[in-house]
PDB file as gemmi writes it, atoms N, CA and C in Angstrom:
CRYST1    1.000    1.000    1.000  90.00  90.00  90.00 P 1                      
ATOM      1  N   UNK A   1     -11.063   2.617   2.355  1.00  0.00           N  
ATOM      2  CA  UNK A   1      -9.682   2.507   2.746  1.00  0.00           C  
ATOM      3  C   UNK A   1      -8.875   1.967   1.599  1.00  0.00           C  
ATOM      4  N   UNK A   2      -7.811   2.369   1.046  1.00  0.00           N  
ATOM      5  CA  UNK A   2      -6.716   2.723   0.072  1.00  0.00           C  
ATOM      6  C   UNK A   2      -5.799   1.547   0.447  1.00  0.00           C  
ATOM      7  N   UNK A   3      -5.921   0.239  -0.058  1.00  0.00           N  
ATOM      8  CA  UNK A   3      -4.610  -0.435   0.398  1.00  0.00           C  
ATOM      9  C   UNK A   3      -3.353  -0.682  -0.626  1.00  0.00           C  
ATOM     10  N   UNK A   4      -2.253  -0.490  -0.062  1.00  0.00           N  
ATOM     11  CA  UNK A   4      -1.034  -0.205  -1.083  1.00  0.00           C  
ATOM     12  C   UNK A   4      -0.504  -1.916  -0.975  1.00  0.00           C  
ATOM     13  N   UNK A   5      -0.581  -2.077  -1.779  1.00  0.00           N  
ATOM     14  CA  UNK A   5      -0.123  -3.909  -2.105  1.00  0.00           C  
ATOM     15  C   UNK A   5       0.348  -3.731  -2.898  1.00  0.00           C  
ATOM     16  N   UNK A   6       1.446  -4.537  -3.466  1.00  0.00           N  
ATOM     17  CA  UNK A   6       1.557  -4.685  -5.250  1.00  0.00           C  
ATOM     18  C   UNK A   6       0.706  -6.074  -5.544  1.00  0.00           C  
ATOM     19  N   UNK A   7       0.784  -6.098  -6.895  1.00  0.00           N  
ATOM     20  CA  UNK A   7       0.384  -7.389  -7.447  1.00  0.00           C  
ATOM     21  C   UNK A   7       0.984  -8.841  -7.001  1.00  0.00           C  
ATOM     22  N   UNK A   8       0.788  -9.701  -5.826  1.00  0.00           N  
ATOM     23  CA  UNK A   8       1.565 -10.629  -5.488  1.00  0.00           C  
ATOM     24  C   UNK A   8       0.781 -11.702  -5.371  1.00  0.00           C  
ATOM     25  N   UNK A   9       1.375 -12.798  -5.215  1.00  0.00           N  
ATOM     26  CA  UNK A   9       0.285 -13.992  -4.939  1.00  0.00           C  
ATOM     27  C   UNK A   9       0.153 -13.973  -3.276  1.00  0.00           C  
ATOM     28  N   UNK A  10       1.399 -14.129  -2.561  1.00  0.00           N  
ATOM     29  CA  UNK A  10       1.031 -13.637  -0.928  1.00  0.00           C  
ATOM     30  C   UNK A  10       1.992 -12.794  -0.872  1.00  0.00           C  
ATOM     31  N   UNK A  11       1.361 -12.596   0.401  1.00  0.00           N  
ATOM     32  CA  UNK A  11       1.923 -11.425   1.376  1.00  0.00           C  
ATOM     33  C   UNK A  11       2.329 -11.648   2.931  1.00  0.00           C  
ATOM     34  N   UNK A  12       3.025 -11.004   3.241  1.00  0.00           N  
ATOM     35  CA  UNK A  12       3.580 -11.404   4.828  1.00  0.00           C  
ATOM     36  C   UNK A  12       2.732 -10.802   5.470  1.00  0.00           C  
ATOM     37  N   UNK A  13       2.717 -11.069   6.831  1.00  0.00           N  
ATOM     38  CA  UNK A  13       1.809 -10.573   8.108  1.00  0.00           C  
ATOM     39  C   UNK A  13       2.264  -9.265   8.219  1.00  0.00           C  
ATOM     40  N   UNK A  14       3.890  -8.736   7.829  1.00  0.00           N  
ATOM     41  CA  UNK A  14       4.175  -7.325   8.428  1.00  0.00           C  
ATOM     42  C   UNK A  14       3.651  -6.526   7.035  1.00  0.00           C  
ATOM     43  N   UNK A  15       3.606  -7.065   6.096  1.00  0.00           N  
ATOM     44  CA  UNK A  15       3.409  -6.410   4.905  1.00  0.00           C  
ATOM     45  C   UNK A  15       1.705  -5.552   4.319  1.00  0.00           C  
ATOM     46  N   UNK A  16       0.671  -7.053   5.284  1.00  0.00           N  
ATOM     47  CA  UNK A  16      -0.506  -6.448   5.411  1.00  0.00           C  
ATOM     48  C   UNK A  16      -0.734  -5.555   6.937  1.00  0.00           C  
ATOM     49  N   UNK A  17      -0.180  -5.829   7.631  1.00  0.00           N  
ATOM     50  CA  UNK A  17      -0.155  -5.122   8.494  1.00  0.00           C  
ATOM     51  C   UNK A  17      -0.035  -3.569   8.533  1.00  0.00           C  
ATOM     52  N   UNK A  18       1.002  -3.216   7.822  1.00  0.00           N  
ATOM     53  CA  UNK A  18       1.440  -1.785   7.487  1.00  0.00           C  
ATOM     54  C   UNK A  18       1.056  -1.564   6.122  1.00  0.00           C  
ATOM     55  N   UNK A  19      -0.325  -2.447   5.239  1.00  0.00           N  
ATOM     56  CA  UNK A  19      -0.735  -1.767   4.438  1.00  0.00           C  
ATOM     57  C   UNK A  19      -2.085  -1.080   5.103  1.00  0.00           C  
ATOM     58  N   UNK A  20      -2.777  -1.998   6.164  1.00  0.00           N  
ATOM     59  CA  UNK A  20      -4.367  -1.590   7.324  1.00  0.00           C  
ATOM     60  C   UNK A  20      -3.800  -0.493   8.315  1.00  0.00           C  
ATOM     61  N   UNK A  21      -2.085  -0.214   8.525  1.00  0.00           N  
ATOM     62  CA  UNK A  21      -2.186   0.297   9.452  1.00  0.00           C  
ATOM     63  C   UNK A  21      -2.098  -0.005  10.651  1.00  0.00           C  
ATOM     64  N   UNK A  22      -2.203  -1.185  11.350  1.00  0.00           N  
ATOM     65  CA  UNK A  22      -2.385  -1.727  12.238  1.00  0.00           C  
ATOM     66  C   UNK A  22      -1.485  -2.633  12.726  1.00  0.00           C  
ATOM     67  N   UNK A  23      -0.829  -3.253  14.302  1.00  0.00           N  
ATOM     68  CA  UNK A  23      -0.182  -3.890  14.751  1.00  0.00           C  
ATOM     69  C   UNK A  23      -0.279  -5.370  14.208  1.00  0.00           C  
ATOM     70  N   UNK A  24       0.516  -5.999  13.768  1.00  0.00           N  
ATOM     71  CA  UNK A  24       0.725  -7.559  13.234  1.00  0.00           C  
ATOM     72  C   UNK A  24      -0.119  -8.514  14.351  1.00  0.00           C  
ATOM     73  N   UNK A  25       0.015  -8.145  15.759  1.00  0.00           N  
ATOM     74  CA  UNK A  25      -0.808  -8.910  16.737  1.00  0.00           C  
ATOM     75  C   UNK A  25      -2.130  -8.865  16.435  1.00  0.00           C  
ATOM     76  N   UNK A  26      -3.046  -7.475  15.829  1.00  0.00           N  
ATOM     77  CA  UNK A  26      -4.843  -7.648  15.601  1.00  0.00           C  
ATOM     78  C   UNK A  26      -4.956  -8.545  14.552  1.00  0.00           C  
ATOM     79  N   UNK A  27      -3.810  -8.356  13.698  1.00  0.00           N  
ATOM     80  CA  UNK A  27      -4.342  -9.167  11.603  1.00  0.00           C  
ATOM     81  C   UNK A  27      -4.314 -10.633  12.422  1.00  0.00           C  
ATOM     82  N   UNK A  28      -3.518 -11.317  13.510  1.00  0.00           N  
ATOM     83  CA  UNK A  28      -3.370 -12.431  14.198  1.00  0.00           C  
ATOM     84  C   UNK A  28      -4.357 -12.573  15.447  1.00  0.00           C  
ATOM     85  N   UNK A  29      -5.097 -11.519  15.461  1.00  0.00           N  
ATOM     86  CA  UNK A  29      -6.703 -11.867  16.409  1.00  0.00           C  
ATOM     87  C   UNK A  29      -7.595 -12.198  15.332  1.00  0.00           C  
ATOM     88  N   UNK A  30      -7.423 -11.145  14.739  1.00  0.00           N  
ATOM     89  CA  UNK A  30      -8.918 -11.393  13.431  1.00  0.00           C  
ATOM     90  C   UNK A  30      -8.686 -12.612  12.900  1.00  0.00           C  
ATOM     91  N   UNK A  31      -7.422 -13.177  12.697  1.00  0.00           N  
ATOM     92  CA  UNK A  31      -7.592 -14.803  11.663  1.00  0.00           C  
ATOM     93  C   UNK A  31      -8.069 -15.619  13.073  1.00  0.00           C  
ATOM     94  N   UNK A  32      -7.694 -15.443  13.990  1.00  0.00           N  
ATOM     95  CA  UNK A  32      -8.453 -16.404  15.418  1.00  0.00           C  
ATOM     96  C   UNK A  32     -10.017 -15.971  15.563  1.00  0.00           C  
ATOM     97  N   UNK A  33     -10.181 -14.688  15.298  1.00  0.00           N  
ATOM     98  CA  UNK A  33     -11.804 -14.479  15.346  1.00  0.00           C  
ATOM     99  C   UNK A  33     -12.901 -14.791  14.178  1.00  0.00           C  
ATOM    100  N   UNK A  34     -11.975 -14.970  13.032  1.00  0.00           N  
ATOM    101  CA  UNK A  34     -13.052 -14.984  11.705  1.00  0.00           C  
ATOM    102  C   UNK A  34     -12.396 -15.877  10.987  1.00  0.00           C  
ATOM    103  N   UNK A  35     -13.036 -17.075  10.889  1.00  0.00           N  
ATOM    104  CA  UNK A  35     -12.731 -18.175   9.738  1.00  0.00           C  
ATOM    105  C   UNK A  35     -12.628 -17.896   8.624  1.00  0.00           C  
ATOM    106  N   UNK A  36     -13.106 -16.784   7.772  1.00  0.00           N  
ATOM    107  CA  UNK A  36     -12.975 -16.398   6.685  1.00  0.00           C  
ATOM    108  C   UNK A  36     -11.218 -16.224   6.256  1.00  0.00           C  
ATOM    109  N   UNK A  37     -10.950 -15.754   6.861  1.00  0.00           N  
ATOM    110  CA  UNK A  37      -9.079 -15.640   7.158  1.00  0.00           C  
ATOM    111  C   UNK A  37      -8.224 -16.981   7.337  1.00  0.00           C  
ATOM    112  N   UNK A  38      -7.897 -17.415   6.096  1.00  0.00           N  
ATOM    113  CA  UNK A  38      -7.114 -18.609   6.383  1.00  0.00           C  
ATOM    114  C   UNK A  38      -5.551 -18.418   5.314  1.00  0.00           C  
ATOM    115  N   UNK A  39      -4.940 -17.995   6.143  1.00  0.00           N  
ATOM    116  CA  UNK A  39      -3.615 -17.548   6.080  1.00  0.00           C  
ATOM    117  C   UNK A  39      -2.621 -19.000   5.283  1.00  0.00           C  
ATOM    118  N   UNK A  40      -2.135 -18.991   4.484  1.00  0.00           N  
ATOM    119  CA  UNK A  40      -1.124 -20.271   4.696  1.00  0.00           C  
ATOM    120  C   UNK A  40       0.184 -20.010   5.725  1.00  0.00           C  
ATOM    121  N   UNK A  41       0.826 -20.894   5.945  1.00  0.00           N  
ATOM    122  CA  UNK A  41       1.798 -21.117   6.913  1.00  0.00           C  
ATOM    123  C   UNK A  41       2.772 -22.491   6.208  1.00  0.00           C  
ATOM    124  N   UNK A  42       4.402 -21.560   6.916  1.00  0.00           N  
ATOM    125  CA  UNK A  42       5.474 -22.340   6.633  1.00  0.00           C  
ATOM    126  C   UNK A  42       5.601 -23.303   7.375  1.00  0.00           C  
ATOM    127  N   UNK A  43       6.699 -24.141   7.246  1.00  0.00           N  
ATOM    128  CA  UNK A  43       7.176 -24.770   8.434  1.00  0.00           C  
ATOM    129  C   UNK A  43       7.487 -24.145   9.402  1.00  0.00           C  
ATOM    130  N   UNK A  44       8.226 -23.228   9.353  1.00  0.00           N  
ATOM    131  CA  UNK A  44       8.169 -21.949  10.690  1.00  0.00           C  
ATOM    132  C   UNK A  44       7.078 -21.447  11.303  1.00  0.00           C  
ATOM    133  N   UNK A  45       5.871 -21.838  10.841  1.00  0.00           N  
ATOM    134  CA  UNK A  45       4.782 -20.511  10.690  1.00  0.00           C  
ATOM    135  C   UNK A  45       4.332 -19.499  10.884  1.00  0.00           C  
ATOM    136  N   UNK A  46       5.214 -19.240  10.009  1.00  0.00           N  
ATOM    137  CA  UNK A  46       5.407 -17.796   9.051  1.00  0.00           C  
ATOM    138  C   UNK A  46       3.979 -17.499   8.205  1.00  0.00           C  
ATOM    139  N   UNK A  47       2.912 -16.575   8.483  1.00  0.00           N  
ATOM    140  CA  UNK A  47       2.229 -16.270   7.881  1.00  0.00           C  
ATOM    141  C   UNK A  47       2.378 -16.109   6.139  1.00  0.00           C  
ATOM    142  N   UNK A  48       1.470 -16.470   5.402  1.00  0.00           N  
ATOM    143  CA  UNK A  48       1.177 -15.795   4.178  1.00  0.00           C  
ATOM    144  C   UNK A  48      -0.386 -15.433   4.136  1.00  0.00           C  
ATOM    145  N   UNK A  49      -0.707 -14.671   3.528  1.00  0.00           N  
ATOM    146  CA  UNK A  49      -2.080 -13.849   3.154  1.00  0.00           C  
ATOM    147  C   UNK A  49      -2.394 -13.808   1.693  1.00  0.00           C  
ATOM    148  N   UNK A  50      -3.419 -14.653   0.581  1.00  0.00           N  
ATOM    149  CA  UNK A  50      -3.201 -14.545  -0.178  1.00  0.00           C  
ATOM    150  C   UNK A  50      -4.369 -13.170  -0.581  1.00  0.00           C  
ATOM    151  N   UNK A  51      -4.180 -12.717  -2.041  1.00  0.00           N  
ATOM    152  CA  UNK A  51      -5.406 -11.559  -2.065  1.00  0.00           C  
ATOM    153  C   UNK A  51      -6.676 -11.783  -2.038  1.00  0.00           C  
ATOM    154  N   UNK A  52      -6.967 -12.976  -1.766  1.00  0.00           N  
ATOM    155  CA  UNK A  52      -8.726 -13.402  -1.236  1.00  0.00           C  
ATOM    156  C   UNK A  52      -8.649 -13.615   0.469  1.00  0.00           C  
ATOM    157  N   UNK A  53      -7.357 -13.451   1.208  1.00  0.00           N  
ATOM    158  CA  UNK A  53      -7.277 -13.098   2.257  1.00  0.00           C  
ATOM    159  C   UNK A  53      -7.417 -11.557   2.545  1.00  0.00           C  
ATOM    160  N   UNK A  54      -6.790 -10.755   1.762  1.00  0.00           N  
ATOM    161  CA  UNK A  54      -6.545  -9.606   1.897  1.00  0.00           C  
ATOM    162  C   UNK A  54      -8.081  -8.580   1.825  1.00  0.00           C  
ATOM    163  N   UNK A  55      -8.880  -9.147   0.860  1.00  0.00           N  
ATOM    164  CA  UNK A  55      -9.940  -8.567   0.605  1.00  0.00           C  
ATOM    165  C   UNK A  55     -11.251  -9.157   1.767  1.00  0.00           C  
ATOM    166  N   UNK A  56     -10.826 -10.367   2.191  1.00  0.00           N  
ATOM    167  CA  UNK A  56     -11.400 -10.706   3.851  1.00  0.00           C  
ATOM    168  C   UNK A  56     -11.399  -9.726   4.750  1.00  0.00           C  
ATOM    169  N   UNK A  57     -10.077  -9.489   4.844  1.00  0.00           N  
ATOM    170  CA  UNK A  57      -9.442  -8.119   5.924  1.00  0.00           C  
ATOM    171  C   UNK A  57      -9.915  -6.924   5.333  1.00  0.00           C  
ATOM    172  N   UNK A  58     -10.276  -6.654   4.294  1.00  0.00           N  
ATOM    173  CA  UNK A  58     -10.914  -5.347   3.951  1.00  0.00           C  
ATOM    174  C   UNK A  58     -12.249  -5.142   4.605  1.00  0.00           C  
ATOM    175  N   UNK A  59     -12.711  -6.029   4.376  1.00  0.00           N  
ATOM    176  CA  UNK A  59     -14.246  -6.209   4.701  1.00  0.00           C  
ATOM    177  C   UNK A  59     -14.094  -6.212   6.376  1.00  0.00           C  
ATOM    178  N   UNK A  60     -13.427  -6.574   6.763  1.00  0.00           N  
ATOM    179  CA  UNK A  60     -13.413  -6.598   8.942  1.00  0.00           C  
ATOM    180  C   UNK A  60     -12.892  -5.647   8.841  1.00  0.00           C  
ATOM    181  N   UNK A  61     -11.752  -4.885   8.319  1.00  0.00           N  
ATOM    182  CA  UNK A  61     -11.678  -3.562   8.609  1.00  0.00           C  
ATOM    183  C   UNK A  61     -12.649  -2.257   8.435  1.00  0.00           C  
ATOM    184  N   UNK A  62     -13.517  -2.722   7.293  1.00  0.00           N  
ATOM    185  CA  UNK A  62     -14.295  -1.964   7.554  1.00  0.00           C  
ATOM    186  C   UNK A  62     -15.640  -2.130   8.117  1.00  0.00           C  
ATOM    187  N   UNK A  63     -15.731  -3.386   8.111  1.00  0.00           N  
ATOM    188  CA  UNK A  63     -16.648  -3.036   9.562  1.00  0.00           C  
ATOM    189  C   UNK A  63     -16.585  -2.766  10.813  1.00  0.00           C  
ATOM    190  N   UNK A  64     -15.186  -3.648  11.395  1.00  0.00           N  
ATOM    191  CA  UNK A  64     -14.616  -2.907  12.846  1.00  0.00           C  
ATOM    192  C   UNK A  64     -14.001  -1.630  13.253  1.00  0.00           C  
ATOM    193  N   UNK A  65     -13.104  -1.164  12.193  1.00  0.00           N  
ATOM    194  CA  UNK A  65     -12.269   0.155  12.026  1.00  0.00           C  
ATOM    195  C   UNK A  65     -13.416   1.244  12.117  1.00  0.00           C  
ATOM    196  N   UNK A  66     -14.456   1.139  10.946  1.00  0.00           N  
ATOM    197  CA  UNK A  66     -15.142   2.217   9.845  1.00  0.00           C  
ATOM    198  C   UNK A  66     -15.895   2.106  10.264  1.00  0.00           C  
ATOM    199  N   UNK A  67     -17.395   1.003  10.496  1.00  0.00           N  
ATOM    200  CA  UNK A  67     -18.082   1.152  10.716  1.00  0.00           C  
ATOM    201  C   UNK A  67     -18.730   1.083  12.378  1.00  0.00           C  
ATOM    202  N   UNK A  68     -17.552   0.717  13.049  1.00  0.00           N  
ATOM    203  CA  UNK A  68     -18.053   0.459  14.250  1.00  0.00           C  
ATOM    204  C   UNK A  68     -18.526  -0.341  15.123  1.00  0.00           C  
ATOM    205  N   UNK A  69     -18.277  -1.742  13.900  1.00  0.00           N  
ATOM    206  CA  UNK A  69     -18.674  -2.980  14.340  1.00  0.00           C  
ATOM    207  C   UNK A  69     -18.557  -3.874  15.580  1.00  0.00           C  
ATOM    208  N   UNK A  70     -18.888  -4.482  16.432  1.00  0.00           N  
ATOM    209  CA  UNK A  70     -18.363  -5.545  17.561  1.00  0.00           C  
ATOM    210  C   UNK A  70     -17.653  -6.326  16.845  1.00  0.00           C  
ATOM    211  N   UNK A  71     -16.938  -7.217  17.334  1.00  0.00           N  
ATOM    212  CA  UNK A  71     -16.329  -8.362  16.780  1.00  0.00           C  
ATOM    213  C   UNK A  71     -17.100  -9.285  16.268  1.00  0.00           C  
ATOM    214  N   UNK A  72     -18.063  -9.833  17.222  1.00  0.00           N  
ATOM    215  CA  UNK A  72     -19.402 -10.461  16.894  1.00  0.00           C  
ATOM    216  C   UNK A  72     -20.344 -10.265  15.908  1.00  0.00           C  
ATOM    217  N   UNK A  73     -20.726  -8.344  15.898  1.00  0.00           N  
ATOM    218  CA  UNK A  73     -21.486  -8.432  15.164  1.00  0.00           C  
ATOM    219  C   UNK A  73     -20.987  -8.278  13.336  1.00  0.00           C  
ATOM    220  N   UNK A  74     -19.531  -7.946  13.591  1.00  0.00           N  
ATOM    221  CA  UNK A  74     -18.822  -8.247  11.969  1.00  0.00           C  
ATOM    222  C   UNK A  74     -19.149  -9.337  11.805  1.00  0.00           C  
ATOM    223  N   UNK A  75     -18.898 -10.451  12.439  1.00  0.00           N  
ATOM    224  CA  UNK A  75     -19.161 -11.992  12.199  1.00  0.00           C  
ATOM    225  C   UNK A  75     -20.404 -12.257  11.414  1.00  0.00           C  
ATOM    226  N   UNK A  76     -21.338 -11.591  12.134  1.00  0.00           N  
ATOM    227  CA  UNK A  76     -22.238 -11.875  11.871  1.00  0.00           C  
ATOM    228  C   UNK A  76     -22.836 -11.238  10.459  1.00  0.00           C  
ATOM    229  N   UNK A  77     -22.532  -9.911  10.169  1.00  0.00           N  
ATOM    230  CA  UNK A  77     -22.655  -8.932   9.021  1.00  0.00           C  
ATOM    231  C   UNK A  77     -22.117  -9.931   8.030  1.00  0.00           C  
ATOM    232  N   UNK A  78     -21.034 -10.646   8.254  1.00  0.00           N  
ATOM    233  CA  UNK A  78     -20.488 -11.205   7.278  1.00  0.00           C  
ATOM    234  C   UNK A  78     -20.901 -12.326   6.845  1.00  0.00           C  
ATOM    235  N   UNK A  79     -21.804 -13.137   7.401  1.00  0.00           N  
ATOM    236  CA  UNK A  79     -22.164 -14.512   7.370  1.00  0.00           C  
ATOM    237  C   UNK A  79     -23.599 -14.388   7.183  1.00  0.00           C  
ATOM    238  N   UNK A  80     -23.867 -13.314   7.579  1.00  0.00           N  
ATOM    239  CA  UNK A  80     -25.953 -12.756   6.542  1.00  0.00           C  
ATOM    240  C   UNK A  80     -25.972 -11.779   5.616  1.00  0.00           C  
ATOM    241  N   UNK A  81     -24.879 -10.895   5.210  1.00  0.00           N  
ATOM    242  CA  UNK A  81     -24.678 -10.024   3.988  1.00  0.00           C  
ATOM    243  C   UNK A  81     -24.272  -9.825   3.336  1.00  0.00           C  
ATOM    244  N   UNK A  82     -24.564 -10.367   2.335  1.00  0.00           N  
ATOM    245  CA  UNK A  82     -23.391 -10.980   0.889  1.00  0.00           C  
ATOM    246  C   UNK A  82     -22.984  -9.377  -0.160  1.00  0.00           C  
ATOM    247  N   UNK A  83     -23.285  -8.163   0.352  1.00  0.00           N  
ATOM    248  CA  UNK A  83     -23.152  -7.215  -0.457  1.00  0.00           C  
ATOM    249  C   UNK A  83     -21.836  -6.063   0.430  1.00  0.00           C  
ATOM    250  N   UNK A  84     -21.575  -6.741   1.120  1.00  0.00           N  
ATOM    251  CA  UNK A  84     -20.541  -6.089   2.169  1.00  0.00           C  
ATOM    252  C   UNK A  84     -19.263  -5.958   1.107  1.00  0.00           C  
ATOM    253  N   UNK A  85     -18.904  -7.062   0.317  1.00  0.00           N  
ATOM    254  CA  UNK A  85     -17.645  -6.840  -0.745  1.00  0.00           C  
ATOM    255  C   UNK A  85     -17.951  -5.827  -1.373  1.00  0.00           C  
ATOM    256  N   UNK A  86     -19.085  -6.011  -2.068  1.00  0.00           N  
ATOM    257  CA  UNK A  86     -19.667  -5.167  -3.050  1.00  0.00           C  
ATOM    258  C   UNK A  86     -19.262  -3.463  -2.435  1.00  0.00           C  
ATOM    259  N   UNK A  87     -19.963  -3.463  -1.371  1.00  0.00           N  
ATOM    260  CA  UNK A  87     -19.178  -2.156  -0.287  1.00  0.00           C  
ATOM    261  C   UNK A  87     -18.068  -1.594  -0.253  1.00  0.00           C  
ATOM    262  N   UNK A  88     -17.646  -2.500   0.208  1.00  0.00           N  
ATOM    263  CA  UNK A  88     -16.320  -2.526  -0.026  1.00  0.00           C  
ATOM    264  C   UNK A  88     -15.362  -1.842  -1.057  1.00  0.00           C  
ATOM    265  N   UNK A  89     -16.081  -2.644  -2.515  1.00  0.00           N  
ATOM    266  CA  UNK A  89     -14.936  -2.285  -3.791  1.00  0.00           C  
ATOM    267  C   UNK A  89     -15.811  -0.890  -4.361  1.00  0.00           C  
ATOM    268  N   UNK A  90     -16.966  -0.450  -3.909  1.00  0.00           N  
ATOM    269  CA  UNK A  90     -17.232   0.357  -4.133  1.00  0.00           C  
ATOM    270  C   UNK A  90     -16.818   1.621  -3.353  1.00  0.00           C  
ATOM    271  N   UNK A  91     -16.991   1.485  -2.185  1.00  0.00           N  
ATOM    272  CA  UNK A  91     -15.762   2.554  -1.207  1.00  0.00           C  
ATOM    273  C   UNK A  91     -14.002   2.721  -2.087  1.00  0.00           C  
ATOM    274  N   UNK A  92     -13.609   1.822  -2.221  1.00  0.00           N  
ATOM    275  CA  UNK A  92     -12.752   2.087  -2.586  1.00  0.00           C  
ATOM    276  C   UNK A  92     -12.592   2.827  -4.442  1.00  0.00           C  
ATOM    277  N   UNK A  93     -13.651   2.190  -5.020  1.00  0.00           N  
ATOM    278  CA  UNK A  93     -13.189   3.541  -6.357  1.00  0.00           C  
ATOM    279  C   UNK A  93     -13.392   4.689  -5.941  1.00  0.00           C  
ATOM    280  N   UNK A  94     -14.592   4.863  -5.158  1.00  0.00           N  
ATOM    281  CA  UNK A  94     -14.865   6.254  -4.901  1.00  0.00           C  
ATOM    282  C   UNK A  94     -13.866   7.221  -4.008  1.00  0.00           C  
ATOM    283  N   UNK A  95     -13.050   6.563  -3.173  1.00  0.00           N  
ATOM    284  CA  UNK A  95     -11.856   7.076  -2.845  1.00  0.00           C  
ATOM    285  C   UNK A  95     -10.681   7.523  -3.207  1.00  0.00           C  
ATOM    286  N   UNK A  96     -11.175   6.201  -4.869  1.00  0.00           N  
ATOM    287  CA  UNK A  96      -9.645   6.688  -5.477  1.00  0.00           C  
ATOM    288  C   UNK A  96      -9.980   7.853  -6.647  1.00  0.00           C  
ATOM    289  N   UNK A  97     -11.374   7.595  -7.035  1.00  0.00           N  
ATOM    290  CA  UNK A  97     -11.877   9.033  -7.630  1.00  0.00           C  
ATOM    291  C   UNK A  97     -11.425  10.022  -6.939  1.00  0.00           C  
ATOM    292  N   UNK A  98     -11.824  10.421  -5.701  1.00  0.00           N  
ATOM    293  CA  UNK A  98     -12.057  11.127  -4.882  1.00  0.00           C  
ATOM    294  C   UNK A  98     -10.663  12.387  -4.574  1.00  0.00           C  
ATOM    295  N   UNK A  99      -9.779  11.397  -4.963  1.00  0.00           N  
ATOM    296  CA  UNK A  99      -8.217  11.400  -4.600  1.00  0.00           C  
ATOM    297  C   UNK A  99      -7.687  11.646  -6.407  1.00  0.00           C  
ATOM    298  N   UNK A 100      -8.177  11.858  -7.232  1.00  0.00           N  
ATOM    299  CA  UNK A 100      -7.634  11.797  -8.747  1.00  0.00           C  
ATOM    300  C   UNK A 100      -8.865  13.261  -9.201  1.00  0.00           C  
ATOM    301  N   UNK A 101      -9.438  13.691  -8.353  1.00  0.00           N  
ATOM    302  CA  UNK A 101     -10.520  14.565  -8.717  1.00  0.00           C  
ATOM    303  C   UNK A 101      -9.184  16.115  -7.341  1.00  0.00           C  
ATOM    304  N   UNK A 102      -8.984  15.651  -6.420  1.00  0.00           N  
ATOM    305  CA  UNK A 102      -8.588  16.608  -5.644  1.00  0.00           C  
ATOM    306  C   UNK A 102      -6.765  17.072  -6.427  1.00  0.00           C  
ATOM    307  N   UNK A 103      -6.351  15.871  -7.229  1.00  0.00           N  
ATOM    308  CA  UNK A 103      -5.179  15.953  -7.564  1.00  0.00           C  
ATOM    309  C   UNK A 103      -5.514  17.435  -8.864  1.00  0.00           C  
ATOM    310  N   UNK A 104      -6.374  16.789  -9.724  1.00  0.00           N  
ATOM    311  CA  UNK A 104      -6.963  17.674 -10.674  1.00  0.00           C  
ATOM    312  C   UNK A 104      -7.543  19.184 -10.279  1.00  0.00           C  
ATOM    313  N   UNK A 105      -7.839  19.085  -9.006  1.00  0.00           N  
ATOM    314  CA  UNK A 105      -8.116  20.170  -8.774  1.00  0.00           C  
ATOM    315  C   UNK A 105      -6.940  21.253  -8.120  1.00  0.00           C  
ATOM    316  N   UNK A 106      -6.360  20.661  -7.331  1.00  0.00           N  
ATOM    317  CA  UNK A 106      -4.685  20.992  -7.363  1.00  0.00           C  
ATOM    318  C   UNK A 106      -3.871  21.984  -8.451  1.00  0.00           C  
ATOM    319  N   UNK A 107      -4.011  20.494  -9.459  1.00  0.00           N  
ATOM    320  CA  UNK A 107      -2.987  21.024 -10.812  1.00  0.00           C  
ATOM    321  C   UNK A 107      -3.449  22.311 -11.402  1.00  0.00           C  
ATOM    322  N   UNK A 108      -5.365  22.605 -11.218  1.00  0.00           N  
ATOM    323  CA  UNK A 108      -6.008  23.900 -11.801  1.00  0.00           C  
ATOM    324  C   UNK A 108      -5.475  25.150 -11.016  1.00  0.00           C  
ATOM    325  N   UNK A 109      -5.162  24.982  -9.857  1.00  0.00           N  
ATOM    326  CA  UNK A 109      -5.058  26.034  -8.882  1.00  0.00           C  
ATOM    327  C   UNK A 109      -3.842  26.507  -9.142  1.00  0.00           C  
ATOM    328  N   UNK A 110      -3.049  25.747  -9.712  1.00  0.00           N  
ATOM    329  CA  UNK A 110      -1.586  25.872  -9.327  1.00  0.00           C  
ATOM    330  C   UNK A 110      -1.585  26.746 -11.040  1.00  0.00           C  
ATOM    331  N   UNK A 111      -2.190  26.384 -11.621  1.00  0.00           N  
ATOM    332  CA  UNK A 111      -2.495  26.912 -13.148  1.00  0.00           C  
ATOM    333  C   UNK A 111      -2.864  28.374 -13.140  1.00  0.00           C  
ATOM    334  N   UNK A 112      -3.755  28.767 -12.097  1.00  0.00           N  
ATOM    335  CA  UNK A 112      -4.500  30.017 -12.113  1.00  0.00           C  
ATOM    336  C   UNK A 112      -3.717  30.379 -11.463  1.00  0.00           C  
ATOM    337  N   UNK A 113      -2.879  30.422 -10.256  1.00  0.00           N  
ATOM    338  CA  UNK A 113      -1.533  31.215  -9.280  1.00  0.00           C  
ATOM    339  C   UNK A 113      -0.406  31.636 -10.534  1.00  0.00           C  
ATOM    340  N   UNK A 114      -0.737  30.798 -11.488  1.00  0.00           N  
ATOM    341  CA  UNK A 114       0.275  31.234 -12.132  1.00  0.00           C  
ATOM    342  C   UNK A 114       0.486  32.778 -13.267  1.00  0.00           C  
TER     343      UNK A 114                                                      
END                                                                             
């Protein structure tokens, strides 16, 4: 999964929200379900997410979203399998290969129509 962030130190709740896709109420179950998620907060509290939050939420998204996980048993994936990041950042080059290989293949087609 492809997340569109820029380079920031945090991020708002609506901001990761509509980078996963997902309603602002789940990113606010998952920090109640998984300690790993520790958001800072304003005096308002107003979420922030910093990018060692963000890459938390990568990892529950893809085990709950992608892989099919329980809530529980993400918990648990996460707290006995230290190669799940690793997963993770490896899913994602290969996506963005994946996506820079179909662009290339595009630009050839459009070369030979011509």
């Amino acid at each position: 999964m492809k997340i569109n962030l820029p380079d920031k130190l945090y991020y708002s709740i609506g901001e990761v929200a509509k980078a996963f896709d997902v309603n602002t109420s789940l990113i606010r179950y998952w920090e109640q379900e998984f300690p790993i998620i520790k958001p800072k907060k304003n005096k308002k509290g107003n979420r922030y997410f910093t990018p060692e939050d963000i890459k938390n939420l990568q990892m529950i998204y893809h085990l709950v979203k992608e892989k099919g996980y329980t809530l529980d048993g993400a918990r648990i994936a996460l707290t006995t399998n230290s190669k799940i990041s690793e997963t993770v950042t490896i899913i994602d080059r290969l996506e963005f290969i994946k996506a820079e290989l179909q662009k290339l293949k595009a630009s050839l087609a459009d070369q030979d129509s011509e």
